[in-house]
Z-matrix of the N, CA and C atoms (Angstrom, degrees):
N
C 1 1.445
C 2 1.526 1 110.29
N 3 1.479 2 122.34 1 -55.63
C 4 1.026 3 118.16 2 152.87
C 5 1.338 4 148.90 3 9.69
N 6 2.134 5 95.12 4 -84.19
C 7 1.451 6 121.32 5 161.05
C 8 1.345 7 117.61 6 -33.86
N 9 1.558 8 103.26 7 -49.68
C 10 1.509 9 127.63 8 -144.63
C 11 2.105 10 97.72 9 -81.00
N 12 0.922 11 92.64 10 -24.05
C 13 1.605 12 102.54 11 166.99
C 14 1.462 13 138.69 12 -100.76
N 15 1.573 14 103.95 13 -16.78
C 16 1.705 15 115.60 14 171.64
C 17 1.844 16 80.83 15 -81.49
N 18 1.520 17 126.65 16 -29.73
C 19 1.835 18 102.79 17 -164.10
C 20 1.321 19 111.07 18 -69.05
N 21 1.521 20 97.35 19 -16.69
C 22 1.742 21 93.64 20 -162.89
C 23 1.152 22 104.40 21 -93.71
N 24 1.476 23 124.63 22 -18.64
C 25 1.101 24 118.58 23 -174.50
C 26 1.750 25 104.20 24 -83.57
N 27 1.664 26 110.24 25 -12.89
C 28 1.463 27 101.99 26 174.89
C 29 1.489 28 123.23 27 -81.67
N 30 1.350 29 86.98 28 -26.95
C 31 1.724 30 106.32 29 174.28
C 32 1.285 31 106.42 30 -50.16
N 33 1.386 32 126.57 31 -50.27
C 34 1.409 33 134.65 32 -144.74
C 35 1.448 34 99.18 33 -81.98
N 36 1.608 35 109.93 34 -50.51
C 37 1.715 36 101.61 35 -179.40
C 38 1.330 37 115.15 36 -97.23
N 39 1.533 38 138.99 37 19.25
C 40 1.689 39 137.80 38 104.39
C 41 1.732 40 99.02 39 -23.65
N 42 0.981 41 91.51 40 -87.34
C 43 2.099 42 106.28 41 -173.88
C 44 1.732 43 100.47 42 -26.57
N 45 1.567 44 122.58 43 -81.10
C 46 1.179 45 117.40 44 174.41
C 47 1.788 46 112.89 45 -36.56
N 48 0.892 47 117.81 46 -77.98
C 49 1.393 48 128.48 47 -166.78
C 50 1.738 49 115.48 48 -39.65
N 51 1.186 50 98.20 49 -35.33
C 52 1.256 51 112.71 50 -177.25
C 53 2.097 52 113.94 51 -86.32
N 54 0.875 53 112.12 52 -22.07
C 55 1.308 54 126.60 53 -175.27
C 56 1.705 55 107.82 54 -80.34
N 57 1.646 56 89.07 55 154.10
C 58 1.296 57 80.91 56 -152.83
C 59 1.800 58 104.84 57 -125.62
N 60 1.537 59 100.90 58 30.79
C 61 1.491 60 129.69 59 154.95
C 62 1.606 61 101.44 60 59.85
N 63 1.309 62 117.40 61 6.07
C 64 1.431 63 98.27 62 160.81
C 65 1.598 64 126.73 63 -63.95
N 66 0.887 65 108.97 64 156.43
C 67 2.090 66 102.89 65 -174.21
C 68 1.787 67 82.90 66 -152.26
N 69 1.416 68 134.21 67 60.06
C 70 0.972 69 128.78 68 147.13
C 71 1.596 70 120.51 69 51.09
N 72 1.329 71 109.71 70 -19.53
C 73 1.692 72 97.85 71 -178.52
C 74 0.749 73 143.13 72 -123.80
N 75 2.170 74 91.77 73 42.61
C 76 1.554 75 108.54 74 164.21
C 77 1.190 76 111.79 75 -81.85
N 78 1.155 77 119.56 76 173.58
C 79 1.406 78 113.31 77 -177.57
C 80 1.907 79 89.74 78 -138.18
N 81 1.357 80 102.66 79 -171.19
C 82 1.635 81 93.18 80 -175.14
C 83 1.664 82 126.36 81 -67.76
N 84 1.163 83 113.71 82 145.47
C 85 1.373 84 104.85 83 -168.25
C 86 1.755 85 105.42 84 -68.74
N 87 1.252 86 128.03 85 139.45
C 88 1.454 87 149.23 86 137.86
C 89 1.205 88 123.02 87 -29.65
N 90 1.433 89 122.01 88 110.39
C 91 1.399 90 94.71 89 155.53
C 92 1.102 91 139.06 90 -125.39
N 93 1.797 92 112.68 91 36.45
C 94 1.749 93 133.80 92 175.02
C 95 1.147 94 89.96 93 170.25
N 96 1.279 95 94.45 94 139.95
C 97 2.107 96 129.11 95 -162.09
C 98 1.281 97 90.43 96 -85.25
N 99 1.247 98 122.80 97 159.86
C 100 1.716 99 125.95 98 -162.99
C 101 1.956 100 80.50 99 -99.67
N 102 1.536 101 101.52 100 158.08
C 103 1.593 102 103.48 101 148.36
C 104 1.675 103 128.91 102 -28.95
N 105 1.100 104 88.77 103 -72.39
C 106 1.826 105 104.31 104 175.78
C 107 1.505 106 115.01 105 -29.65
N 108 1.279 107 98.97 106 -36.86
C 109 1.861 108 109.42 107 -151.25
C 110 1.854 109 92.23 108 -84.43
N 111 1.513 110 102.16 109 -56.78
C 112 1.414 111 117.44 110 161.61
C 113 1.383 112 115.58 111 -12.90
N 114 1.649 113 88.02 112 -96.92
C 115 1.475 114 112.33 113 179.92
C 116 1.735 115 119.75 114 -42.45
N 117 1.390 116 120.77 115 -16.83
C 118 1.543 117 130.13 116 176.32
C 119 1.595 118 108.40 117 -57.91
N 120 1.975 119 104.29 118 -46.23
C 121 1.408 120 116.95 119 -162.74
C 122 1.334 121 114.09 120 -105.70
N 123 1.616 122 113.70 121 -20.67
C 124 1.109 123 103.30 122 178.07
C 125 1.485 124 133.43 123 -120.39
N 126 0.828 125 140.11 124 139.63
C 127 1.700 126 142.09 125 -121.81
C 128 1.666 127 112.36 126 -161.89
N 129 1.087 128 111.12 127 122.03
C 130 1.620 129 115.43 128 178.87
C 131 1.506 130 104.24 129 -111.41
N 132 1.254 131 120.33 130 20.39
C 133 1.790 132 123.37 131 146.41
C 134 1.241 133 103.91 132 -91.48
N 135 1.660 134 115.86 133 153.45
C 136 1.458 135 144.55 134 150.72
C 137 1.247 136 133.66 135 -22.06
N 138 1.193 137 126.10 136 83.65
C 139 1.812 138 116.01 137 -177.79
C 140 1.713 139 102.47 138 -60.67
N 141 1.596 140 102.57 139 98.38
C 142 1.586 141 107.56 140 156.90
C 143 0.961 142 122.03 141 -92.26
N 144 1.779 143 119.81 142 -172.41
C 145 1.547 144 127.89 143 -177.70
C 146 1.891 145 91.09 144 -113.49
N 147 0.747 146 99.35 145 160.54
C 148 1.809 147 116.44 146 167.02
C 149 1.217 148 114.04 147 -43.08
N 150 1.351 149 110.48 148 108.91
C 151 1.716 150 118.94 149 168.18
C 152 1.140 151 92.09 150 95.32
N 153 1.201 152 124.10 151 51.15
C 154 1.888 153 112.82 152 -176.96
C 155 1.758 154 90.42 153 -145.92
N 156 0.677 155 106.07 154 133.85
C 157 1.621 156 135.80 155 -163.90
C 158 2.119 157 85.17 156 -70.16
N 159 1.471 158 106.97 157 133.96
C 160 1.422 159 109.81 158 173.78
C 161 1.594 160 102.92 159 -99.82
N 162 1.993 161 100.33 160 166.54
C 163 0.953 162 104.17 161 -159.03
C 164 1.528 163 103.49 162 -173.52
N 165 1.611 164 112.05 163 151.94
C 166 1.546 165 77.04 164 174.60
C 167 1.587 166 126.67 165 -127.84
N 168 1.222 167 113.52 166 -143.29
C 169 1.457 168 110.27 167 -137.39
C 170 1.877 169 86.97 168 -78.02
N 171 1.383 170 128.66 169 133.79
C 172 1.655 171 130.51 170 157.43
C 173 1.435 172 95.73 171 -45.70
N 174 1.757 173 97.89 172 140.06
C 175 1.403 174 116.76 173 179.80
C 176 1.329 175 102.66 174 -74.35
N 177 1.842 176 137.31 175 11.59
C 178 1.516 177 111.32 176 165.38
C 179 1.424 178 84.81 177 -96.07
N 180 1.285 179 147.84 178 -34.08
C 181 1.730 180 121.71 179 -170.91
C 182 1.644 181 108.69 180 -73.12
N 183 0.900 182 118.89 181 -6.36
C 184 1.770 183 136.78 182 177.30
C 185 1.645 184 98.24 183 -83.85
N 186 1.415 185 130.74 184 -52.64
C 187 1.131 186 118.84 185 155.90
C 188 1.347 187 140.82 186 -50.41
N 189 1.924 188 103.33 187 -60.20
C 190 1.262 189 97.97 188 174.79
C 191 1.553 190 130.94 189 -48.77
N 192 1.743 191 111.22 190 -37.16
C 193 1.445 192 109.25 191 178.31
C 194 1.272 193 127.04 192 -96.15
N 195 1.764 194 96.60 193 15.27
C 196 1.877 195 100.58 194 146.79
C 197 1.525 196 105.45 195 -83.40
N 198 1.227 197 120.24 196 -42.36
C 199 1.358 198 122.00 197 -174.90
C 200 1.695 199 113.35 198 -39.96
N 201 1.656 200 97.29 199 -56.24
C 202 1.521 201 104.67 200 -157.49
C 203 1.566 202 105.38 201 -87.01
N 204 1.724 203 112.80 202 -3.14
C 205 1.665 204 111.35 203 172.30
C 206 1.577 205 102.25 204 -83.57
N 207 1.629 206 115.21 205 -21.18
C 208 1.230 207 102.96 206 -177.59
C 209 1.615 208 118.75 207 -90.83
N 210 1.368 209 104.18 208 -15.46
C 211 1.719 210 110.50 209 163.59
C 212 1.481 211 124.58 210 -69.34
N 213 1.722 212 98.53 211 -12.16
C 214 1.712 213 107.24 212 -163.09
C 215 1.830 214 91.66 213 -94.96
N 216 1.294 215 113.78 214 -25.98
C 217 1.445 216 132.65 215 -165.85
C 218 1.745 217 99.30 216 -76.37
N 219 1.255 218 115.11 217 -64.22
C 220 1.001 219 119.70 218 154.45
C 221 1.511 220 138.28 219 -33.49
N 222 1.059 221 114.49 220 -56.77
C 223 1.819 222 128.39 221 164.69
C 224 1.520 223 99.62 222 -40.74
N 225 1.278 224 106.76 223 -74.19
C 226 1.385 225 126.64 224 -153.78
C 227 1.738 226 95.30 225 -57.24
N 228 1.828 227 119.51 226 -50.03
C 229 1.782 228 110.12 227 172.71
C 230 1.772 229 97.83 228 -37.84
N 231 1.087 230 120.54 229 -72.03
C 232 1.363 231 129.74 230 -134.18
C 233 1.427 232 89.20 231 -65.06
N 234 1.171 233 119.84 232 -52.38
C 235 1.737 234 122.51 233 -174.20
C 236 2.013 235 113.78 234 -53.33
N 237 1.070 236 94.24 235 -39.99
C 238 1.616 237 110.76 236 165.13
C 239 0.973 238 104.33 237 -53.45
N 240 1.876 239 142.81 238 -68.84
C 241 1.211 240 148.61 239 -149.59
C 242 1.498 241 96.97 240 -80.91
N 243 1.271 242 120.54 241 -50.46
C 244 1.649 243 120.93 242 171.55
C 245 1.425 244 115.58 243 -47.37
N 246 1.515 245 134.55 244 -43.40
C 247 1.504 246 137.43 245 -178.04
C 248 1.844 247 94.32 246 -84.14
N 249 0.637 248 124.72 247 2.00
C 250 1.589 249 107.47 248 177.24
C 251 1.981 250 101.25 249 -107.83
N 252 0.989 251 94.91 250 -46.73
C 253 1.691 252 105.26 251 162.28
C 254 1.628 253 114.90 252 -47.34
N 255 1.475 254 93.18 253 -49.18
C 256 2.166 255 78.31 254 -179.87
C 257 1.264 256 107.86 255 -76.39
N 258 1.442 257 117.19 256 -28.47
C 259 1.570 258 108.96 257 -173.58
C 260 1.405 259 126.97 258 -89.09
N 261 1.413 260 95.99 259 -11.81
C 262 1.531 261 102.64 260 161.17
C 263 1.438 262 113.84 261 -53.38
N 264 1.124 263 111.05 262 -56.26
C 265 1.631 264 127.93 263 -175.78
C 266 1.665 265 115.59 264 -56.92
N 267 1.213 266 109.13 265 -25.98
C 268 1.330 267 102.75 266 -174.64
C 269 1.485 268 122.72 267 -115.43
């Protein structure tokens, strides 16, 4: 009985290991979020609580997340130029 349970359990991570993690419900990859999609999440008013007077965002968090869209902008060039470099090569 034993045996019969270390096999299955070897079977199973053969099975994992071997699989190749698709689950069908990708759909095609993107490659820039429309306006709309943007504009849904991103917001230069105040995340308040209820009954709290709106307002908007202080011009240093208006900075910082120009700052950190332009560090994310950045990453993402260099990461581009790096995947075209390995695959050139290979």
């Amino acid at each position: 009985m034993e045996l019969a349970f270390k096999g299955l359990i070897f079977v199973a991570l053969i099975a994992t290991a071997l699989g190749s993690g698709d689950l069908g419900d990708f759909g095609k990859a993107q490659e820039k979020l429309s306006e709309d999609v943007i504009a849904t999440y991103y917001t230069e008013d105040k995340v308040v609580g209820r009954d709290m007077p709106e307002g908007q965002c202080s011009e240093r968090v208006l900075r910082q997340r120009q700052k950190t869209m332009d560090n994310v902008r950045e990453f993402a060039q260099r990461f581009q130029i790096q995947l075209k470099r390995h695959f050139k090569f290979q």
